[in-house]
N, C-alpha and C positions, 0 to 999 in steps of 0.2 A: 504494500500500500504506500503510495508517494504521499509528501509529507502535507500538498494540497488537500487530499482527502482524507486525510486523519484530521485534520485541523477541521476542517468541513465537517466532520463526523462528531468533534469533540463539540465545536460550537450549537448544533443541534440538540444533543443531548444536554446541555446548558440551558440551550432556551427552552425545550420543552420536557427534561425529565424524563424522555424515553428515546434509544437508539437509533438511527436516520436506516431506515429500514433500503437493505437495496433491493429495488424490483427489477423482476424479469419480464418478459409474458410469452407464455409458452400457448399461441395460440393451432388448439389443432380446428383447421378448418376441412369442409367436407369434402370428401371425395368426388367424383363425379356421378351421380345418382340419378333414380326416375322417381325418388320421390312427389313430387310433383311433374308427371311426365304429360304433356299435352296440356299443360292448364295455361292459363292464360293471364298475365296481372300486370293491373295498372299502380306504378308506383311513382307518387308525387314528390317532388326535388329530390333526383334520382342521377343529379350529375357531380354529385362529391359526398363524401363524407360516410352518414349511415345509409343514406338515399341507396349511393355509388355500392356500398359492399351488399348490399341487401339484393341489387338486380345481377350484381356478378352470385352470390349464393343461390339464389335463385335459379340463373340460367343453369349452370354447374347440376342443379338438380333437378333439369329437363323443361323448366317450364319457358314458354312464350313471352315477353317482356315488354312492357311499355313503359319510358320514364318521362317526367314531364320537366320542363325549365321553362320561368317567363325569356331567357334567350335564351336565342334559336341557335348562334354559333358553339355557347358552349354545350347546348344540347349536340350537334352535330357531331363535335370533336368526343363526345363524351362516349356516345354511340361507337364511333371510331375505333376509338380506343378499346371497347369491351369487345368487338368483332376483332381485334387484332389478338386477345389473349388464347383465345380456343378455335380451332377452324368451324366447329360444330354450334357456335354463338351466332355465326353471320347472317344468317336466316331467323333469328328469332329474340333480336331487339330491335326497337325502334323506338321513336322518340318523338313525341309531339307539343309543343306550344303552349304551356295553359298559363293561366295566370288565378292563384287561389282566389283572388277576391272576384274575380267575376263569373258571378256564378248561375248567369244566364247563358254561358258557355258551356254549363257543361254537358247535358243531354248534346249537341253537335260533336263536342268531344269525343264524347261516345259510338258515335255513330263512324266518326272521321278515324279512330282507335280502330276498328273492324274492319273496316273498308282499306288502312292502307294494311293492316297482318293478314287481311284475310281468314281470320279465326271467327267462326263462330258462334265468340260469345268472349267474354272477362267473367273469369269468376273468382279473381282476389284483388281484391284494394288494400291498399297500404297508404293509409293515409301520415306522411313523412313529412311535407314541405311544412317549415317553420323559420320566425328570424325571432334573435333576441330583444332583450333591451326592455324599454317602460319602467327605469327606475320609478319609485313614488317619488323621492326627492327632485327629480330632475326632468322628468316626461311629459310631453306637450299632450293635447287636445289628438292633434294628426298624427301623433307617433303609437299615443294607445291605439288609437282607430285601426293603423297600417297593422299593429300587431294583432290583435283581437280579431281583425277583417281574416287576415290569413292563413292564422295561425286554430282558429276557432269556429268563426262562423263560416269560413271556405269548408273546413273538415265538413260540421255539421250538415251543410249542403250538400258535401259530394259524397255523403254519405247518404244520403235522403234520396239524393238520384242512382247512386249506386245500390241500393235497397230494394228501390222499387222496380229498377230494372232485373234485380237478380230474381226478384218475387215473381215478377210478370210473365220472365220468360224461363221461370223451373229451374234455376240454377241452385246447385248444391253450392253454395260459394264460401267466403271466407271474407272478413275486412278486418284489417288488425291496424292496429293507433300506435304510433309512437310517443309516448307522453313523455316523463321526466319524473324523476328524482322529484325536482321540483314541484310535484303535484304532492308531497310529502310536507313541503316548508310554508312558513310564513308566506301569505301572497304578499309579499310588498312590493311586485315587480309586474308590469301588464304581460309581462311574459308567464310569471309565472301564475298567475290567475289564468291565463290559458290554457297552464296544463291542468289545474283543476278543473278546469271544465272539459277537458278532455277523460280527465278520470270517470268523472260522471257519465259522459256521453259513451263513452265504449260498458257502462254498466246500463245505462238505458237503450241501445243499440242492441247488445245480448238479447234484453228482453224481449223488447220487439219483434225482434229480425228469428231469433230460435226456433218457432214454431216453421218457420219455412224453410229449414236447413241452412239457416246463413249462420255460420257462427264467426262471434265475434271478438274479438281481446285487445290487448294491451299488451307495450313492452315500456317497460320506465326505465332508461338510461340512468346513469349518473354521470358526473362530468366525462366526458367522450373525447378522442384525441381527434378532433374534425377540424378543418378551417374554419367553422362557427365558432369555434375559443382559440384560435389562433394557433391549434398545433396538428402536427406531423405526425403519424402514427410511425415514421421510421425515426423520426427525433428520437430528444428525451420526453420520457411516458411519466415519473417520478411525480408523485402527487400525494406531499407528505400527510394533509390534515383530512386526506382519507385513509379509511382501514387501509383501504386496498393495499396501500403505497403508491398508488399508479393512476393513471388515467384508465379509463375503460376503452377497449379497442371498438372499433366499427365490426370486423369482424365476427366477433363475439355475440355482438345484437343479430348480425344476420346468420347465425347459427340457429338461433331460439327462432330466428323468423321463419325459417325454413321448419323449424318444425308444428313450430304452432296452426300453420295453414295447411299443415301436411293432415293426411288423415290421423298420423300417431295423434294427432292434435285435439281433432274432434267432441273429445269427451270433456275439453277445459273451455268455457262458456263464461264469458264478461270477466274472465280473470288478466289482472295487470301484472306480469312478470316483473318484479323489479330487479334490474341490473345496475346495480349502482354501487357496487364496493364498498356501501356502507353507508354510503353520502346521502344522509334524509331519512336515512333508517336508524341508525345507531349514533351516528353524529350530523351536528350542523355548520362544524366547523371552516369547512370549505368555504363558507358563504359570507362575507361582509355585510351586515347590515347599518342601513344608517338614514339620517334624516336633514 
């Protein structure tokens, strides 16, 4: 050990009274499978982060893919890019336009999703697209709206359109929510009041939706190494004032995702996985609050 990280290790354990924990992550991701073989899903902000590993999990386990970006180039290049990892990807992503808050768009969506894969029929949504932000201390009029618009009443909507289409035309389907740790905390953030209302809406959606074979869930993150916090999953992951020691990978979510849509899934109905290493479960330390 050089005399930088001993020093680093000693000052740690000074300020907090317990050892600067070094993390690894040993993530095993899956294989290439038919678990989802033939199926078909629509997954909103699906060109980085958890979006991104969740449509590569996904293809990898046979299914059909749709991801959506309000731009069109980095949706293009994002597409690009997931056709260039597997030859057997090239034929079954694609990528279309949307924008969560308008949400007179999206029945066309629908219609425009089938007509360019040629699949007849979506039967998983993934409702993912989200942005941060809306301290109470500091957030405007227009910044909660942008967030609340996209992050909550888009879901609720494409979930309302996605329900009833899956109702009308017999689809055994699946919709799963990406919520947050943060539906755990203090709402003091317009973000994080969105994921409350997301936790709710994927236990009201269950209800609803069950009786016609849609089932529905949840996966609650905790802090994630995404360009939405500004890190690298090939970085440093080191994330002291969670249990974990680390940030949570993208990967890792699009494991649980794959299975919870998967039939192994079936029998778990308006339940929120939480993945969060600890953060909003056992502690809240991660989080600054203030006024």
């Amino acid at each position: 050990m050089n005399i930088k990280n001993y020093l680093k290790r000693a000052a740690h354990f000074l300020l907090f009274g317990i050892p600067e924990i070094h993390t690894t992550a040993h993530i095993v991701s899956l294989a290439p499978n038919e678990l989802l073989k033939e199926r078909m899903a629509l997954i909103t902000g699906g060109t980085s982060g958890i979006g991104y590993s969740i449509a590569k999990a996904f293809l990898y386990s046979g299914a059909n893919v749709c991801i959506t970006s309000r731009n069109e180039e980095r949706l293009k290049a994002t597409c690009m890019k997931l056709k260039t990892i597997q030859p057997f990807f090239e034929d079954r992503i694609y990528g279309i336009v949307m924008d969560n808050k308008r949400i007179a768009d999206f029945p066309k969506k629908i219609d425009d999703i089938l007509l360019m894969s040629g699949r007849k029929s979506i039967d998983i949504l993934v409702n993912n697209a989200g942005v941060l932000g809306g301290d109470i201390s500091t957030t405007t009029e227009d910044i909660y709206d942008e967030i609340l618009d996209t992050n909550l009443k888009g879901v609720f909507f494409l979930s309302q359109t996605m329900g009833r289409y899956m109702r009308d035309n017999h689809i055994k389907g699946n919709i799963l929510n990406i919520a947050s740790s943060s539906s755990l905390r203090p709402a003091a953030s317009a973000y994080t009041l969105t994921k409350w209302g997301i936790r709710g809406l994927t236990l009201g959606l269950a209800k609803v939706l069950a009786p016609y074979v849609i089932t529905v869930n949840g996966i609650a993150p905790g802090p994630t190494a995404t360009p939405m916090l500004g890190k690298d999953e090939e970085g440093d992951i080191t994330f002291h004032t969670n249990p974990l020691g680390r940030y949570v990978l993208p990967e890792e979510i699009a494991n649980m995702a794959v299975f919870l849509v998967s039939d192994m899934g079936r029998s778990i109905v308006g339940d929120i996985v939480y993945m969060t290493g600890g953060s909003g479960l056992v502690t809240f330390d991660d989080v600054t609050y203030r006024f």
